[in-house]
Phi, psi and omega in degrees: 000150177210140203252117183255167193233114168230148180252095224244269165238355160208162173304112191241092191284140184262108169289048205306108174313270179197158227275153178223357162292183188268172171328150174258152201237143166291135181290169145008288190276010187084353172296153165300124171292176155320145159192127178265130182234161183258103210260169167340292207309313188132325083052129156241138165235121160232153216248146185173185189275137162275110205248359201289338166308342211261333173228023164309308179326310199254047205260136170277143177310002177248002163291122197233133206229116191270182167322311163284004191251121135298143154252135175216151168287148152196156206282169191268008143300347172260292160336300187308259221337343191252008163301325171232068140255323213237118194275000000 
């Protein structure tokens, strides 16, 4: 288990259960893939490129992006893979 500390307006600690993505693979550039992972809690996190500077702008009006929300990509070969996982 692994425990991250992220500080928002309190302290929250994140447990990560298991991984629900396929294995992680090196890209290309030598970078970390993408990844979804499953916390303690029930909670999913995922890691992936932060795109959001690059399409706020271009958001369909019915998209709502708080202060605190990112958008991140991750390719969709990263998702399926976490279908048969997820019960």
């Amino acid at each position: 288990m692994v425990l991250v500390t992220y500080q928002r307006s309190s302290v929250m600690e994140y447990a990560f259960k298991k991984r629900l993505s396929d294995p992680i693979r090196m890209s290309r550039g030598g970078n970390r893939c993408p990844d979804i992972w499953e916390l303690e809690d029930g909670n999913i996190i995922v890691i992936g490129e932060d795109i959001t500077d690059k399409v706020e702008n271009h958001l369909p009006s019915d998209v709502l992006l708080g202060a605190e929300e990112r958008i991140v990509l991750i390719p969709r070969h990263v998702l399926v893979s976490t279908k048969k996982r997820i019960p």
